[in-house]
C-alpha positions as protocol buffer text, in pm:
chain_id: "A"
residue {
  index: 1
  type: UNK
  ca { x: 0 y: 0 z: 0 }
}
residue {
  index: 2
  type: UNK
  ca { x: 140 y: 367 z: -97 }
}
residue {
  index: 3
  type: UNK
  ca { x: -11 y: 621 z: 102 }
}
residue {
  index: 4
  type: UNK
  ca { x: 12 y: 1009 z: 5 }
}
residue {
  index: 5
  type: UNK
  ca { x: 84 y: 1154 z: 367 }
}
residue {
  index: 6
  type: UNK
  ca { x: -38 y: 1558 z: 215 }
}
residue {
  index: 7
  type: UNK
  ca { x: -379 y: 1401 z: 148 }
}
residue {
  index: 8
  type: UNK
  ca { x: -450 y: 1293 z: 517 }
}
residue {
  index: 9
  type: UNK
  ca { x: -596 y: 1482 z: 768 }
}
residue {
  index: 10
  type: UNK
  ca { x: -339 y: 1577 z: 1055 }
}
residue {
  index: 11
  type: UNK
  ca { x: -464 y: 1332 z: 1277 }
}
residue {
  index: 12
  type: UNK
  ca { x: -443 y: 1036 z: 1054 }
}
residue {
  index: 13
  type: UNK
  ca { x: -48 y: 1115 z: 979 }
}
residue {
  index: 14
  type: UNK
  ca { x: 5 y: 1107 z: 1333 }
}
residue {
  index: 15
  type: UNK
  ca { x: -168 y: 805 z: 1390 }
}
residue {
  index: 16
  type: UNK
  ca { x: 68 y: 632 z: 1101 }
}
residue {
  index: 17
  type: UNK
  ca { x: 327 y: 785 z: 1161 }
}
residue {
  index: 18
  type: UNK
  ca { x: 342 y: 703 z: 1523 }
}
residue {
  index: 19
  type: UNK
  ca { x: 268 y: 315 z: 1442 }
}
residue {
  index: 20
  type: UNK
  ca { x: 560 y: 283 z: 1256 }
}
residue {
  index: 21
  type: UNK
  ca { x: 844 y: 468 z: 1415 }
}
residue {
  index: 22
  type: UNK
  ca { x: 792 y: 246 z: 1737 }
}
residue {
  index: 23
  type: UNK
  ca { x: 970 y: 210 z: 1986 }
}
residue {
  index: 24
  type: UNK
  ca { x: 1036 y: 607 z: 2077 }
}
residue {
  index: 25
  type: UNK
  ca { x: 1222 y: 770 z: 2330 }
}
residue {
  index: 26
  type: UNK
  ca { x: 1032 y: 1014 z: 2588 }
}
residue {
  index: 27
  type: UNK
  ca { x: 1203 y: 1320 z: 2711 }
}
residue {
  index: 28
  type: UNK
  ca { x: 969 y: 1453 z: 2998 }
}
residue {
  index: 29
  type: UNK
  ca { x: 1104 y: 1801 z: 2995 }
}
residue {
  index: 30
  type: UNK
  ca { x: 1100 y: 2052 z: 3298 }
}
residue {
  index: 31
  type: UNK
  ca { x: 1109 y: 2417 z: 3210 }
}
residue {
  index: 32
  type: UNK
  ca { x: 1115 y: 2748 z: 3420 }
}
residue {
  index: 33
  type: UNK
  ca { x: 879 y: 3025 z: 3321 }
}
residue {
  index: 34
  type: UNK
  ca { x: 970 y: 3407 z: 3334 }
}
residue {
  index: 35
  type: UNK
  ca { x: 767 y: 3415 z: 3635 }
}
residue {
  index: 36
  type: UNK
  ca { x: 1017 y: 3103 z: 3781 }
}
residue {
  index: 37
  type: UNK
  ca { x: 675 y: 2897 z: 3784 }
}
residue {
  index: 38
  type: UNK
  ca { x: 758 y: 2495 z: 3681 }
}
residue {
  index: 39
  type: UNK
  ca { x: 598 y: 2310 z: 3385 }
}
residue {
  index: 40
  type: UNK
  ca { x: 626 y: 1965 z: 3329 }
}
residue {
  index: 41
  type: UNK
  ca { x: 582 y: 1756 z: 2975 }
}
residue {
  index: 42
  type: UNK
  ca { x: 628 y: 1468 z: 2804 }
}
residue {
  index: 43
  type: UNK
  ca { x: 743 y: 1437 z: 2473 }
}
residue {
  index: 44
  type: UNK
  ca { x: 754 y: 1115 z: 2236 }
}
residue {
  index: 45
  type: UNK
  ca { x: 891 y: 1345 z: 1942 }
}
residue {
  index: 46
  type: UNK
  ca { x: 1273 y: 1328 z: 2086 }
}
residue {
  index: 47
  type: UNK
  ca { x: 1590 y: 1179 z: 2037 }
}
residue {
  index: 48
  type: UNK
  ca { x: 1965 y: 1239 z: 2072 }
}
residue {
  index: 49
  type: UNK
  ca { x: 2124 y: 1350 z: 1719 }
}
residue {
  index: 50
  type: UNK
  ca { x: 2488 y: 1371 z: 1813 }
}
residue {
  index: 51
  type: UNK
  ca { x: 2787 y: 1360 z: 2061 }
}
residue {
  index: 52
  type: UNK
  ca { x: 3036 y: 1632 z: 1893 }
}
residue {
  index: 53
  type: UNK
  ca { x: 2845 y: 1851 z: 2027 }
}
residue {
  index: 54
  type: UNK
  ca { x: 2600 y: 1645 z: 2245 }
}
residue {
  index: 55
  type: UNK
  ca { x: 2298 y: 1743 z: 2032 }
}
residue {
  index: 56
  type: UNK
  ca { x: 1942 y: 1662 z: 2173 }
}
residue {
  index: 57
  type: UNK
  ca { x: 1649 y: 1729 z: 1967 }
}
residue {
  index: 58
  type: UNK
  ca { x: 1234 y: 1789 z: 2060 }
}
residue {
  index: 59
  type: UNK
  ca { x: 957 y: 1815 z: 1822 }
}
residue {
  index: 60
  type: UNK
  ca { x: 687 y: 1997 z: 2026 }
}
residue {
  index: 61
  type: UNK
  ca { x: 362 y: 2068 z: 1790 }
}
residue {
  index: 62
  type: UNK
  ca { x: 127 y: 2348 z: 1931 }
}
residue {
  index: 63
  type: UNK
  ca { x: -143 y: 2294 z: 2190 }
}
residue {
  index: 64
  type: UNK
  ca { x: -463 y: 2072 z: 2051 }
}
residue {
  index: 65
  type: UNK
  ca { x: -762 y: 2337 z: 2182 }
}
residue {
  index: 66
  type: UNK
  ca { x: -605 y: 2649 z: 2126 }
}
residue {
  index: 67
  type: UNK
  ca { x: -362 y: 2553 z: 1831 }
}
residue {
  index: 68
  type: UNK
  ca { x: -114 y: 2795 z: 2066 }
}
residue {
  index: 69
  type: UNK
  ca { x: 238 y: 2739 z: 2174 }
}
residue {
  index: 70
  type: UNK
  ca { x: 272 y: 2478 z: 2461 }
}
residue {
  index: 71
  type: UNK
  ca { x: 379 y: 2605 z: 2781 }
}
residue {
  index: 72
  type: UNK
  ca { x: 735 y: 2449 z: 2720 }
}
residue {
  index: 73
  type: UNK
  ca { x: 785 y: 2598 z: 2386 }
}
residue {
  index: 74
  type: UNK
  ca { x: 693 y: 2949 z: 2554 }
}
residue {
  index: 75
  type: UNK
  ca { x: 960 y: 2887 z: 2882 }
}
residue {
  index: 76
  type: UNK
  ca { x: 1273 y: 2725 z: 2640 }
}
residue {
  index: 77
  type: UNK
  ca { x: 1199 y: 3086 z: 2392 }
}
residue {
  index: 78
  type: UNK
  ca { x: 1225 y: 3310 z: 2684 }
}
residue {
  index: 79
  type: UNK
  ca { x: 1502 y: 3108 z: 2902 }
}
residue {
  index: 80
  type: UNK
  ca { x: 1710 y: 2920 z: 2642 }
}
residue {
  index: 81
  type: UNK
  ca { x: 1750 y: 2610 z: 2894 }
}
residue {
  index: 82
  type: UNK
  ca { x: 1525 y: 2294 z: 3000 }
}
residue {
  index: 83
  type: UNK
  ca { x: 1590 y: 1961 z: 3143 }
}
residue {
  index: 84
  type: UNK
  ca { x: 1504 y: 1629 z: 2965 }
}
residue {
  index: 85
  type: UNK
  ca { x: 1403 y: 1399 z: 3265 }
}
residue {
  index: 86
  type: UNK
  ca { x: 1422 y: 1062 z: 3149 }
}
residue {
  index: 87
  type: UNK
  ca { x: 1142 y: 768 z: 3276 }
}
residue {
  index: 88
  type: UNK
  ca { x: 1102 y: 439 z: 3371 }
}
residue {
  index: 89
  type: UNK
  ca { x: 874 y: 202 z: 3459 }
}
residue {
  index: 90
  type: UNK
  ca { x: 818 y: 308 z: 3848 }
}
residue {
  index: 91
  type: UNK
  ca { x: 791 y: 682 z: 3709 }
}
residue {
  index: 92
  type: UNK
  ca { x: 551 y: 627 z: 3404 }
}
residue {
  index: 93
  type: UNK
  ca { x: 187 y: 683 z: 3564 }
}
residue {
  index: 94
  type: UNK
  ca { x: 323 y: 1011 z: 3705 }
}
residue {
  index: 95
  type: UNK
  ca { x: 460 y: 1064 z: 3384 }
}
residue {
  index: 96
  type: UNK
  ca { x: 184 y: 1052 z: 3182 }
}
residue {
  index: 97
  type: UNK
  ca { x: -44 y: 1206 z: 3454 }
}
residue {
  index: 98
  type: UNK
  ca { x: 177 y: 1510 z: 3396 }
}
residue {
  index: 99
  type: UNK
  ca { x: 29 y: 1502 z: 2976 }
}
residue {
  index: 100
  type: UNK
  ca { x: -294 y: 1657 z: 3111 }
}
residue {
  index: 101
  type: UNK
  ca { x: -392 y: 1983 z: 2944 }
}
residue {
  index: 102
  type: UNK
  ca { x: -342 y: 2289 z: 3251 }
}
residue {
  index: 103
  type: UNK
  ca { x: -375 y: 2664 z: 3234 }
}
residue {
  index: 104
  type: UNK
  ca { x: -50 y: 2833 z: 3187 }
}
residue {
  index: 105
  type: UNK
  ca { x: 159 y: 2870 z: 3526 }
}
residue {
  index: 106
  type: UNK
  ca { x: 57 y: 2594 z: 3701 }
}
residue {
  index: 107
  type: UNK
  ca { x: 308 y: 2322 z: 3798 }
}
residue {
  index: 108
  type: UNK
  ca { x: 232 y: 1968 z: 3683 }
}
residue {
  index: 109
  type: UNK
  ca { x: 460 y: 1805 z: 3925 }
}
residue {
  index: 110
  type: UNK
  ca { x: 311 y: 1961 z: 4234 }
}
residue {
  index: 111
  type: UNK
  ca { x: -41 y: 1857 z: 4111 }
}
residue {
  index: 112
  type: UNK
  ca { x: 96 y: 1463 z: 4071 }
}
residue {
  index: 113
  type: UNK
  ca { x: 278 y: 1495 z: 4396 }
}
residue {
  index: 114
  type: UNK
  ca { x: 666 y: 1492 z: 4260 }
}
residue {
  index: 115
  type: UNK
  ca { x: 957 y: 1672 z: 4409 }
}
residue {
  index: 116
  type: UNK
  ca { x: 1269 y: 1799 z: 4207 }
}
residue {
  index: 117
  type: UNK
  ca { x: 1631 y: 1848 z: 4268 }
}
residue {
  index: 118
  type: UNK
  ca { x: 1834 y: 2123 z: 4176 }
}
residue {
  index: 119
  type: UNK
  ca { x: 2048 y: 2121 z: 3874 }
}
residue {
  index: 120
  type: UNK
  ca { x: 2377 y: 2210 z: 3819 }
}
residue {
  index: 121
  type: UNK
  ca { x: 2418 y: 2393 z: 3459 }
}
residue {
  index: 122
  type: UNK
  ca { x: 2104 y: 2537 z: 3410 }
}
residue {
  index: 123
  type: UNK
  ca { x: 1810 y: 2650 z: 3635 }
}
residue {
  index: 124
  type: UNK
  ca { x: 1508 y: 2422 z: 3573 }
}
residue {
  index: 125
  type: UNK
  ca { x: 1553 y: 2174 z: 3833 }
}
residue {
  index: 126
  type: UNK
  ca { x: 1511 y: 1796 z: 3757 }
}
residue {
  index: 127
  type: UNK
  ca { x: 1247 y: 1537 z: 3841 }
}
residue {
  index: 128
  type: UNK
  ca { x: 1436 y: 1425 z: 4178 }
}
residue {
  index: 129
  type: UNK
  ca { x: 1288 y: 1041 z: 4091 }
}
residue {
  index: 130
  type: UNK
  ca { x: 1372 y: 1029 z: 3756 }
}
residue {
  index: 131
  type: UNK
  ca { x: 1716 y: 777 z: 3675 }
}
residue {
  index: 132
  type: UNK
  ca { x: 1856 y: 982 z: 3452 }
}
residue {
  index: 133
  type: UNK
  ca { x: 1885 y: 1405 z: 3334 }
}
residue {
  index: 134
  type: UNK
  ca { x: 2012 y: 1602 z: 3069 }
}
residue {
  index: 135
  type: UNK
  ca { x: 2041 y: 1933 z: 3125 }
}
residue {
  index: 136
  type: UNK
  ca { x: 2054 y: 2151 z: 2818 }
}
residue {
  index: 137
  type: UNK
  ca { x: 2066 y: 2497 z: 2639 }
}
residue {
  index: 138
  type: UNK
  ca { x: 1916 y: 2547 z: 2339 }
}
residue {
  index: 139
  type: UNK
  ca { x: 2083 y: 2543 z: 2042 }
}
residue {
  index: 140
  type: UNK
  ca { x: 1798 y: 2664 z: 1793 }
}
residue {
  index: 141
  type: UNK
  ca { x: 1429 y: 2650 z: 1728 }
}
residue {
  index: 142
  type: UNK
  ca { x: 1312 y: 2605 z: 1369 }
}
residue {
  index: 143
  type: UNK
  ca { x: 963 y: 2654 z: 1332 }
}
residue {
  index: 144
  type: UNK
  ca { x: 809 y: 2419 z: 1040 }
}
residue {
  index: 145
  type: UNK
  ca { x: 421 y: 2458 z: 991 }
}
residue {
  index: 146
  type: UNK
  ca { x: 284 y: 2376 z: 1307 }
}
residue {
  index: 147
  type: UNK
  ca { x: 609 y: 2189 z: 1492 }
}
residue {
  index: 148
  type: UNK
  ca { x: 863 y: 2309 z: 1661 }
}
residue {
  index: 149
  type: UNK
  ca { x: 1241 y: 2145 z: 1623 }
}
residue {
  index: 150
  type: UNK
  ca { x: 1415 y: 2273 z: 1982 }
}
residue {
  index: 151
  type: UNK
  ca { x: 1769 y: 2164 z: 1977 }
}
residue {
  index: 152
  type: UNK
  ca { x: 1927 y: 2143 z: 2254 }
}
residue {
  index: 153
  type: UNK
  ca { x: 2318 y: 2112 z: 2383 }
}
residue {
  index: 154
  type: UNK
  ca { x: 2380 y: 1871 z: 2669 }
}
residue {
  index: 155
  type: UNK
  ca { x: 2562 y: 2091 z: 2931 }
}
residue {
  index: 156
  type: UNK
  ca { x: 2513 y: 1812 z: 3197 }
}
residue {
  index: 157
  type: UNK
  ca { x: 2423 y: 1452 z: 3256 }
}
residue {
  index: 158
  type: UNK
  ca { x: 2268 y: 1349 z: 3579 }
}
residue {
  index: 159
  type: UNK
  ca { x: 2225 y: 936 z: 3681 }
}
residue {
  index: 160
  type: UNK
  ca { x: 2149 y: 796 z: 3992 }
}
residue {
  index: 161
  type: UNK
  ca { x: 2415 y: 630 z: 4124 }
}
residue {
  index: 162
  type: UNK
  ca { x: 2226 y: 308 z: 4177 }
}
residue {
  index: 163
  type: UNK
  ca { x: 2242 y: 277 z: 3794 }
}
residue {
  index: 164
  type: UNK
  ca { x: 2591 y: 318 z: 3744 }
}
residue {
  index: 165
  type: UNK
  ca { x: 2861 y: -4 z: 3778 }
}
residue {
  index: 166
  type: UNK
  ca { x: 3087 y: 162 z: 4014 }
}
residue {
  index: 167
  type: UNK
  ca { x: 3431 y: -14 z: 3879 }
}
residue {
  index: 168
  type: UNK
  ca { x: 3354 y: 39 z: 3543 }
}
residue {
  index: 169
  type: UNK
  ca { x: 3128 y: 343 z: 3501 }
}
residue {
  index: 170
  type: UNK
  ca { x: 2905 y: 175 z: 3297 }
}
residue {
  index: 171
  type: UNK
  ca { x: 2525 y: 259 z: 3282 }
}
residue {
  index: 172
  type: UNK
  ca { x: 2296 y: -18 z: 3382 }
}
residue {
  index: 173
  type: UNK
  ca { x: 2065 y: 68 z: 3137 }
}
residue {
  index: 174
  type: UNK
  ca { x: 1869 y: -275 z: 3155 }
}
residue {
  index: 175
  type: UNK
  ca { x: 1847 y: -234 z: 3531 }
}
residue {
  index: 176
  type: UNK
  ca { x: 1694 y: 176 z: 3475 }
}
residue {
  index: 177
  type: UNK
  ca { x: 1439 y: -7 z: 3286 }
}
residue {
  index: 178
  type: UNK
  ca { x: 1338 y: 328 z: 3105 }
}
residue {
  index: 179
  type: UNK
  ca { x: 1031 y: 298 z: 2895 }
}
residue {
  index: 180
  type: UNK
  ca { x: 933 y: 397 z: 2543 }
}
residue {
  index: 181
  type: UNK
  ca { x: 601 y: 507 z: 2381 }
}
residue {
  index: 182
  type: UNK
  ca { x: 453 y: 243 z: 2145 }
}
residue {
  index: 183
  type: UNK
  ca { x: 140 y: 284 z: 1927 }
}
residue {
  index: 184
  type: UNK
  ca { x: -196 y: 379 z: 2008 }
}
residue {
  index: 185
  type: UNK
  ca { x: -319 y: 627 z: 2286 }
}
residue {
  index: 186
  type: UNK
  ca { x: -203 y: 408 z: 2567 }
}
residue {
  index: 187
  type: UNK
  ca { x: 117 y: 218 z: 2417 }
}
residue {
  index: 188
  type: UNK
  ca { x: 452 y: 187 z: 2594 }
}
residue {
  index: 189
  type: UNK
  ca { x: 721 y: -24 z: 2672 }
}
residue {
  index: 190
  type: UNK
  ca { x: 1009 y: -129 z: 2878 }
}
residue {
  index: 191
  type: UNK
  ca { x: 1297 y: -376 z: 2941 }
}
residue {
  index: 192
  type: UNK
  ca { x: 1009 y: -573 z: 3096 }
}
residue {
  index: 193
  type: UNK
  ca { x: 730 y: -598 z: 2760 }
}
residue {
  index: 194
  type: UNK
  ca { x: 499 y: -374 z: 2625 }
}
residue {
  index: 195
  type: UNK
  ca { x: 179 y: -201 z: 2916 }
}
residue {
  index: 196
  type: UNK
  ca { x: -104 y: 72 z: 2837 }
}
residue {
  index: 197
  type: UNK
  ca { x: -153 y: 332 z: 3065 }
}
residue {
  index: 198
  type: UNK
  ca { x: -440 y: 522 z: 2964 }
}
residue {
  index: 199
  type: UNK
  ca { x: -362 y: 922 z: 2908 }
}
residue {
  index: 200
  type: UNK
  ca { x: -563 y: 1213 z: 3130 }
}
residue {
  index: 201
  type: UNK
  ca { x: -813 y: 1383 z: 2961 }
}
């Protein structure tokens, strides 16, 4: 089957698109606002596109009811610097409880009861449970129709040290178990198999 992606409705490329580029990594991003208020959001659209510089990238598309700038887009314009959290299995219902649609200023990790931690480049703190952080300062934002390409340099990498092999400073990335988004509304997966948790409305 050939399918002509200009022809479909935005939804419907999403909906392919997203079944075949599976599995995909989540970067559940922590920003500071002008007013220093926190925002919290995860993003599927991600990956890390280099080490020379350490190149991160996000895809954030504008907000479904208003067709507006997210809340992250807004804070990484005006601060140049966010933190891509990274989760795993014993995070993942808090992260996707922090996908629900909020008015502007409110902080999505105080509403799922989750602390942070400071960090140590840039000022949005991290997601203290989270096994892993990259701290970054943007690079660029290129604008293309309604996405957003945010690249980021990695200033800083935080991991717990109960997932780092202490003799050889390896990560124990089977042991972090982090999960990526599958298919579907409620599609994921870790080390451990593929689970649904079903997204806020």
């Amino acid at each position: 089957m050939e399918i002509d992606l200009p022809s479909l409705a935005p939804a419907e490329r999403y909906k392919l698109l997203t079944s075949l580029v599976v599995p995909r990594p989540i970067a559940w991003v922590t920003t500071l606002g002008q007013s220093g208020a926190l925002n919290a959001a995860p993003f599927s659209f991600f990956n890390v596109f280099g080490s020379k510089p350490p190149l991160v990238v996000l895809g954030i598309g504008n907000r479904p009811d208003t067709g507006e700038p997210k809340d992250t887009v807004l804070n990484i314009r005006a601060t140049g610097e966010f933190v891509v959290n990274l989760a795993n299995r014993s995070t993942a219902e808090k992260m996707v409880a922090t996908s629900a649609s909020h008015p502007r200023e409110v902080d999505e990790l105080k509403i799922v009861g989750l602390e942070t931690a400071p960090s140590q480049s840039v000022a949005p703190p991290r997601i203290a449970l989270a096994p892993a952080a990259l701290e970054c300062e943007t690079h660029s934002i290129q604008e293309i129709g309604g996405n957003r390409l945010i690249v980021g340099l990695v200033k800083r990498v935080y991991v717990a040290d109960e997932f780092i092999d202490p003799s050889s400073q390896r990560v124990l990335t089977e042991k972090m178990d982090i999960i990526g988004r599958m298919h579907g509304p409620d599609g994921y997966i870790s080390y451990q198999g593929l689970f649904s948790i079903e997204r806020p409305s």
